[in-house]
N, C-alpha and C positions, 0 to 999 in steps of 0.2 A: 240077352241075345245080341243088342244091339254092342254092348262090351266087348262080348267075342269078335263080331267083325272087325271094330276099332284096331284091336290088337292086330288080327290079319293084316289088314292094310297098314298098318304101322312096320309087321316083321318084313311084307313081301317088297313095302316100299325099300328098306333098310337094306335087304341082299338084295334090290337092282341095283343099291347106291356103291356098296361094296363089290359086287361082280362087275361095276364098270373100271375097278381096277384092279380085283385078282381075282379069280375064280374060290368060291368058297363053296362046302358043303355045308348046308344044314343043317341035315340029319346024324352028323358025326355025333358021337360018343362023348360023355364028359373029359374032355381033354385031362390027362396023369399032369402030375406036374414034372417038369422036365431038368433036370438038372443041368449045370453049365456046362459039362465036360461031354455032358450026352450031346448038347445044344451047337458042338462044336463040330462042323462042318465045312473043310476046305473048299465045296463044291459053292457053298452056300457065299465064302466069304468074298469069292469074284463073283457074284453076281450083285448089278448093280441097277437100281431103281429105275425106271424113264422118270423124265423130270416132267412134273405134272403143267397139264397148257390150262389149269384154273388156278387164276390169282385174283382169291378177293382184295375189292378195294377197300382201302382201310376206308373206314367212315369218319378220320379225322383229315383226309387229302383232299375230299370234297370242302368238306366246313374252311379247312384252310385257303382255299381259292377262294370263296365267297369274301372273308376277313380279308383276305390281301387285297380285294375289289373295291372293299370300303375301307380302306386303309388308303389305297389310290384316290380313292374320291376325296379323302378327308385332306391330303396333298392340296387338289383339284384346288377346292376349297379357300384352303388358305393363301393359295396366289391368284381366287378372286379370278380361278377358269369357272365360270356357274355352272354354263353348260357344258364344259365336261364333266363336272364331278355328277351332273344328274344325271348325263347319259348311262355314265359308268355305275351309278348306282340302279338305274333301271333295266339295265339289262344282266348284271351281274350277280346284284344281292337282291334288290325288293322280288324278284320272282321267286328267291328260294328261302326255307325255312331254316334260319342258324340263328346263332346268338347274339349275332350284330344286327337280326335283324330291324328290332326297335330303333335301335340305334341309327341304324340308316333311313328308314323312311322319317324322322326328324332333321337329320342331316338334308334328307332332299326335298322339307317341304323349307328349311331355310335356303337351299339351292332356289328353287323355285321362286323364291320374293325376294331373292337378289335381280332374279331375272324379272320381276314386276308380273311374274304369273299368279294371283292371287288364289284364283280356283285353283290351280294345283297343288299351291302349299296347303291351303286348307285340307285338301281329299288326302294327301299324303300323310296330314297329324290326324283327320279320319281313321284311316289306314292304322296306325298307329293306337291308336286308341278302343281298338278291336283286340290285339293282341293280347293274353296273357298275361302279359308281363308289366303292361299299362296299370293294373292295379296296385302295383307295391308304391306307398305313398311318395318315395322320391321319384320313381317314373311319374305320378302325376303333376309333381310340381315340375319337372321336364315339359310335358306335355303343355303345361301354362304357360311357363317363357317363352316356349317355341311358337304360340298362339300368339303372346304379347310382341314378341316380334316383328311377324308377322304384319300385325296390324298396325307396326307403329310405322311401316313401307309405304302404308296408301294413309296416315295421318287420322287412322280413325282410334283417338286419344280418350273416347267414353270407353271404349270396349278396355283399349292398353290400360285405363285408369281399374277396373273393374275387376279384370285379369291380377294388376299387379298390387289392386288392395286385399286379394283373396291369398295371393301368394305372402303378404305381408303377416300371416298368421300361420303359415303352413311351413316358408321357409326356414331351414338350420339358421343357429345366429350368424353364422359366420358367412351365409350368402346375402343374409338380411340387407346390411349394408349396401352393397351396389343395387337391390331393387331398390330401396327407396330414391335411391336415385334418379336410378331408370323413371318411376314415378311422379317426380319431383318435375323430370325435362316434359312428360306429358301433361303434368298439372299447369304446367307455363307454357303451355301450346295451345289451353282450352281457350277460347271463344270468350266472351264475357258472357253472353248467354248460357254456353255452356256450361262453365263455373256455374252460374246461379242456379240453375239445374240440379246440377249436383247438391248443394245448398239443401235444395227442399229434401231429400235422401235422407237428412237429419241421421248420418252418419260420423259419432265424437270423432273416431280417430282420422276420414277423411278429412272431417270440418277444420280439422286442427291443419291440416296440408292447405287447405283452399283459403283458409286465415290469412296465416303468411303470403302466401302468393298476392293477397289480395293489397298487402304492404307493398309490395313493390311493383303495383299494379297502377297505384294512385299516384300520379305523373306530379302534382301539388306537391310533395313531399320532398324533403332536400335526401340527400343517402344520409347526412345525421339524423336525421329524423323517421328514417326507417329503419336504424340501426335503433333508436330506443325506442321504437312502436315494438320492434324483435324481442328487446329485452325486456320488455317487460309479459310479450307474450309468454316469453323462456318461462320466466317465474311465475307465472299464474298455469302453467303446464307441461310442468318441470320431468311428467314422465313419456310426453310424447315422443316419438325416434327424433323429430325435427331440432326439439328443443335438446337431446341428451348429443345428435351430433347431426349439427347448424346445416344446410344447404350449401353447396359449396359459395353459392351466390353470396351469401350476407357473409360467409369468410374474406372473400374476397371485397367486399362492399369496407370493408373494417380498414383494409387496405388503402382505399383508396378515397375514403373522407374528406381526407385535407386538397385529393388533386382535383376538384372542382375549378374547373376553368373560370378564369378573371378576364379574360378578357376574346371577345369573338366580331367576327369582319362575315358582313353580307354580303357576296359578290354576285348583284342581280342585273338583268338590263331594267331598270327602273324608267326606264322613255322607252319610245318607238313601238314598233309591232307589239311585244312581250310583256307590254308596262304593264296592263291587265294582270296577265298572269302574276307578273313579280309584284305588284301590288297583294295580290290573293296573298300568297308565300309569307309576305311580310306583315300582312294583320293578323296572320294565325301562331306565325313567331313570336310577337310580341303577346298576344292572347297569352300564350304557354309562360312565356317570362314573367307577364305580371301576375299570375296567377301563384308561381315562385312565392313561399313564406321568406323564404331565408335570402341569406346576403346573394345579390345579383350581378353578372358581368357585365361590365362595361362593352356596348355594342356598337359597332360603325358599320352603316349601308356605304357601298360601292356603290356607283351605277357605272357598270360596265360599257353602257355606250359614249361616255365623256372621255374612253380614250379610244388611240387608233387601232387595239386590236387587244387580245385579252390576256397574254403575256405582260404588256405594260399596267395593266389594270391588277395582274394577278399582285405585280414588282410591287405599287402602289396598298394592296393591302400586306403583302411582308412586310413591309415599312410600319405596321402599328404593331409588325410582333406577337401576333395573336396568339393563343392555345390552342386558336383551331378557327379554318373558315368554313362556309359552308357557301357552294356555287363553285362554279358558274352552271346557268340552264341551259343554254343553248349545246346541243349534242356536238358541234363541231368544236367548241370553245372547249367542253371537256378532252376532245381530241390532241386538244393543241399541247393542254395543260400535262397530259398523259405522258409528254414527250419530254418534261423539263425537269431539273431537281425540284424536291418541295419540301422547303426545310422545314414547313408546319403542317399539320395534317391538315387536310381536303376534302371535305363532304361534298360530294358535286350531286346536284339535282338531277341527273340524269345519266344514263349506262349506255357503254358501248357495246355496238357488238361482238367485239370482239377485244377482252378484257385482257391484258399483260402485268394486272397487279402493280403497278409501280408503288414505287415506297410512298406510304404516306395519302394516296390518295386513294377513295372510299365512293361507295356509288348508293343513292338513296333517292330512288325515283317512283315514280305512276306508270308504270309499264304495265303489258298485259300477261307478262309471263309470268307468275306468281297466282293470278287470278285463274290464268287456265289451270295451271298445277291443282291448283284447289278446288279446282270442277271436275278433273278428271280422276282427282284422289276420291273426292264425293260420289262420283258415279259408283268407282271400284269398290266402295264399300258394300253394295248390293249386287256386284255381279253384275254391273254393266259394263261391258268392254267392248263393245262396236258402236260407231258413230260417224253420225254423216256430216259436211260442211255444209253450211247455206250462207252466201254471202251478200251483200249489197256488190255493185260495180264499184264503189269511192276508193278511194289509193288506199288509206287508211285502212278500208274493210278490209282488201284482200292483201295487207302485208298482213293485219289481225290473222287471217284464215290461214296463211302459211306459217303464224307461228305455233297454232292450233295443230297443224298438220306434223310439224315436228317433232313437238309436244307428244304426239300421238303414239308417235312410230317409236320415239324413245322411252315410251311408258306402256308400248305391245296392246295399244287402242287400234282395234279393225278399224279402217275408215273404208267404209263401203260405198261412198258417195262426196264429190267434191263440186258444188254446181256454186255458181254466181249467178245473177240474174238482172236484167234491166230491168229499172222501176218502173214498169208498166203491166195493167193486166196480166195480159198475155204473155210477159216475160217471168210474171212471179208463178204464171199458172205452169209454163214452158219446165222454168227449174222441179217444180213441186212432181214434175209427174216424174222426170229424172229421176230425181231423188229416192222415189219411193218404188221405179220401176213400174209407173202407173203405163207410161207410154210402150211399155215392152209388152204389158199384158193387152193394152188395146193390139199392138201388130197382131202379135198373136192368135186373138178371136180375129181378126181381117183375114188372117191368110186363110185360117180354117173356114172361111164362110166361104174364099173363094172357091177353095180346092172341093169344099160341100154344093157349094151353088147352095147352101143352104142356114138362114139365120139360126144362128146360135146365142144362146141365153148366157150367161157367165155371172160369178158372182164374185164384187171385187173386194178383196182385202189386202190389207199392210203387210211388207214384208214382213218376213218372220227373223230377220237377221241384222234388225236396227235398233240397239234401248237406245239411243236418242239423237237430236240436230243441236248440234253445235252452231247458233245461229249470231252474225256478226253485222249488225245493224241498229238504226236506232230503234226508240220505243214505237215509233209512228210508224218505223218498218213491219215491224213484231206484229201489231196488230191487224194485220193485211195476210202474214205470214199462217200466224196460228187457226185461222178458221179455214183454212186450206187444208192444213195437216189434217183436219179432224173431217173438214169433207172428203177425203181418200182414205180413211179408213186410218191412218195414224193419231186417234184420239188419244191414243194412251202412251205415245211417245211422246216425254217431256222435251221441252227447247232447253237449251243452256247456252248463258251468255255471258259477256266480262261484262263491266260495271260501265263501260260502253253505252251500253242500250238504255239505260238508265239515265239518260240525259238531262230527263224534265219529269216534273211532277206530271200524272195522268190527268191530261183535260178533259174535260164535260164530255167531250163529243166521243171519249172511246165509250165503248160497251165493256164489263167488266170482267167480262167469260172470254173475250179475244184477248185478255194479257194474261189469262189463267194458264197455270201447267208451263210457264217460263220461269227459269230458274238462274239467277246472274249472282253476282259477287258483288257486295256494295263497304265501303269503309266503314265501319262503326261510328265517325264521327257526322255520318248524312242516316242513323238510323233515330225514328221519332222518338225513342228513348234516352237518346245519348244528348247531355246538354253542356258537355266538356267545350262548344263553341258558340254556344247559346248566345255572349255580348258580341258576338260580331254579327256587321247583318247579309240576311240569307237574300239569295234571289231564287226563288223555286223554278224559274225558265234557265238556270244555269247551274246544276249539279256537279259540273265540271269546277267553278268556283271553290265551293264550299271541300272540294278532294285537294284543290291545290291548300287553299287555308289549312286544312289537317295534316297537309303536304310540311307546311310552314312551323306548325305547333309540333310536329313530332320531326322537323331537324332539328327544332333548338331542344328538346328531350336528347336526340340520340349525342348531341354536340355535349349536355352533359355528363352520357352515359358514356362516351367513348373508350375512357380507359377503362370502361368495365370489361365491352364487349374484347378489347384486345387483349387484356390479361385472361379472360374468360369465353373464351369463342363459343361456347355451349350458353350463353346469356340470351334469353328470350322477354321481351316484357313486352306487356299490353298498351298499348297508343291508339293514337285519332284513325291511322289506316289500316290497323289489324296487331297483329303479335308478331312481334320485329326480330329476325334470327340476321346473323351475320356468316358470309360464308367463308372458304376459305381462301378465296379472291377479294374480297372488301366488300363484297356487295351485300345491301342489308334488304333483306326479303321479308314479305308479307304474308301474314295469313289473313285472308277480309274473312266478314259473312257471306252467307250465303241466303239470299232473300228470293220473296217470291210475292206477287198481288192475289191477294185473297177478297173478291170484294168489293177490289179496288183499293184495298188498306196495303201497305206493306208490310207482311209479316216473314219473320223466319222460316225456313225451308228446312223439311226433314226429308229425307232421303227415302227410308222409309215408303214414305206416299207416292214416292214415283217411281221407283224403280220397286214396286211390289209383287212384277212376275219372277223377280231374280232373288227374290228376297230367301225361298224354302229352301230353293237348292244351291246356294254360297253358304248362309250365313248358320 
């Protein structure tokens, strides 16, 4: 029965569809068949159709606008517009279903961390990885580079390390090649703890990448002697990718064996104000020199204050002909230097603001920019992206605070709060409620009591829109600061600081839980494992000391390396102050540790443990 109706509604639909353009019978007769000459009608041959007002849309005019949209974007892209190419992909193609679709929500989670959006590249290879089409094994290895990317924008090189040893068995041969690369730049980016980390993994074919790295890690080594520690790892692992085709580093290392500087010029103020410091610089120099197996350069100290200005001092070390100097420290003296020919290259101990690259001169300093970069890389691996400033009043702190603040805005860091505070009670108590909006919730319950004429109860808690205080002070500040935090209900907001706060070892008199949950940046060569400066002596009241000494031991490293880093701009290696990259202005940047007191011991910081509300929904 149900059959019969089907078919009605089928026929009766059929002649409404036909009677809305001719009139037809139904019930007619089985149509004869009709012959041509019968079929031939003068009456019939002027009459002429109306032209119909439905025109379906082809279903390939749509899909074409979508394609032309990411076709725009992929434009966008390439001349490095971010956000246009994202705009254009979010409102054009990710909302509609086409063939570009995969394709574009990868394109716009790479848009995305160009723009230092990290949650949104991730949700967009999400996005992505729902689809379809995600499961055909080349879209997976897609889906990996586009992660490995990703992550290699905010520096977090376990995960890129992990990513692109996974890929390293999945990719065609012929992409093989530039991952190991790719992989090669993040295994020279790790941490030394890091590395050893890895290590334990008891992974052959990582351990064979972390090997080598670890050769040209070990500063004692001349580059001959890390070209035969290479060769001979070559031959005992003859089928690893490293050994079948070399890192471009030891290619290049082959090149440049014989150019080992002979001869290098100190240009320090060795008296006055600075003696201090230039003294530090120059026992950690020599530390690194004698520590040298191989044939050593012949080395001459300046002291920059025996002449009348530092242009004559600079004239004075030309005059030995160097390979290379290293100084002047004072930021204005490099100023000066900035502005003159330099027939020999120039390592100056300290960076301008504002850098014009001159020929030949190079910047390798203790600045705080490099340290915030790597606090605020560290956050972003967890999905922390808002933050508040807390400063001390000292000049120092708050030029620190405004580099933080820039730092911020150019890395798409909320700063929700920017408070300084005088060193007193009531001044740290004044900032602290700022900060966390404590004094806005007291008005608040005030006005309602008055407008009630009646007390009201209230129950206080921490903003919901802070992972953490970027805090710019010393240790003896910190521990005044942090029991505040945790009295207003931001227990579980961590501090983060530069290697600043970290002035002096922790005296007796702190408590161990007021330095807990701060998190700063320290050199590798001031952590209690590292004994790379062990013969020089420490003073635990001056940590500033013992950065300029590793300051010292890793210019006369980079004074060796230099024609690596210039033939090799991609060259990274591990030293006293972190893992030393070179950019494309001369300046040579840092990556520290990232420590934390546990105890009252100082141990390493994992990210992890404090940014663990952000942890489910980023990563």
């Amino acid at each position: 029965m149900s059959r019969i109706h089907y078919r009605i509604i089928s026929l009766t639909l059929g002649a409404f569809l036909l009677s809305a353009c001719h009139s037809v019978n139904l019930n007619m007769e089985k149509p004869r068949v009709v012959t041509q000459a019968e079929n031939k009608n003068p009456a019939q041959d002027e009459r002429t159709d109306l032209p119909s007002i439905y025109h379906p849309l082809k279903a390939s005019s749509a899909s074409q606008r979508v394609i032309n949209a990411y076709k725009d974007a992929q434009v966008f892209y390439g001349q490095a517009e971010y956000q246009q190419a994202l705009t254009t992909l979010t409102a054009n193609v990710l909302p509609k279903t086409s063939s570009v679709q995969f394709e574009a929500y990868l394109l716009a989670a790479a848009s995305a961390s160009e723009l230092n959006y990290l949650a949104d590249a991730l949700h967009y290879v999400q996005s992505a990885e729902k689809l379809a089409v995600a499961r055909r094994s080349d879209n997976q290895n897609r889906l990996k580079l586009t992660q490995a990317s990703i992550f290699e924008h905010v520096d977090d090189w376990l995960t890129v390390i992990n990513l692109r040893m996974d890929l390293s068995f999945s990719l065609p041969l012929s992409e093989k090649q530039k991952n190991d690369a790719k992989l090669w730049l993040a295994i020279q980016s790790l941490t030394q703890n890091e590395l050893e980390a890895l290590f334990q993994q008891q992974k052959p074919l990582l351990n064979g990448w972390l090997s080598i790295s670890e050769i040209l890690r070990d500063p004692s080594l001349s580059i001959e002697q890390q070209l035969t520690m290479f060769s001979l790892w070559q031959t005992g692992n003859p089928n690893h990718p490293a050994a079948i085709s070399p890192p471009h580093d030891f290619q290049v290392l082959s090149s440049v064996k014989d150019m080992a500087p002979q001869k290098m010029v100190l240009l320090l103020p060795m008296s006055g104000k600075l003696e201090r410091a230039s003294q530090a610089i120059v026992d950690g120099f020599f530390a690194a020199y004698y520590r040298q197996t191989s044939a050593r350069p012949q080395v001459t100290v300046i002291n920059t204050e025996n002449y009348p200005n530092i242009i004559e001092a600079l004239a004075a070390a030309n005059n030995r002909q160097p390979d290379i100097i290293i100084g002047p420290l004072q930021k204005n003296n490099v100023a000066q230097i900035s502005r003159v020919v330099l027939p020999y290259p120039v390592i100056a101990l300290n960076q301008l603001d504002v850098n014009q690259h001159p020929k030949n001169l190079y910047h390798f300093s203790l600045t705080a920019e490099d340290e915030i970069h790597e606090l605020i890389s560290f956050a972003k691996q967890e999905g922390a992206n808002s933050a508040a400033i807390l400063s001390t009043q000292d000049t120092w702190a708050l030029k620190q605070s405004d580099e933080f603040r820039v730092a911020a805005e150019t890395e798409n860091v909320i700063i929700t709060s920017n408070q300084s505070y005088a060193n007193t009670p009531k001044g740290r108590q004044d900032a602290i409620q700022k900060l966390l909006l404590v004094n806005e919730s007291y008005g608040r319950k005030s006005l309602v009591e008055t407008w009630t004429d009646t007390k009201v109860d209230s129950v206080s808690r921490s903003r919901r829109d802070l992972d953490y205080v970027y805090f710019v002070g010393k240790l003896n500040d910190a521990k005044q600061i942090r029991p505040l935090l945790d009295f207003y209900f931001a227990d579980t907001i961590p501090m983060l600081a530069s290697s600043t706060l970290n002035d002096s070892a922790p005296d007796n008199s702190i408590n161990p839980s007021d330095i807990e949950r701060i998190l700063f940046t320290e050199a590798p060569a001031l952590l209690p494992t590292n004994t790379s400066l062990n013969e020089l002596p420490s003073n635990q009241n001056s940590n500033i000391l013992r950065r300029l000494q590793a300051l010292g031991a890793d210019a006369y490293l980079l004074a060796n390396k230099h024609t690596l880093f210039t033939l090799l701009p991609s060259t990274k290696i591990s030293a006293n102050t972190g893992i030393i990259t070179m950019d494309k202005t001369g300046v040579f940047h840092k990556r520290p540790e990232i420590m934390t007191y546990r105890k009252g011991n100082l141990v390493y910081a994992n990210n992890q443990l404090f940014f663990k509300q952000k942890e489910d929904t980023q990563k």
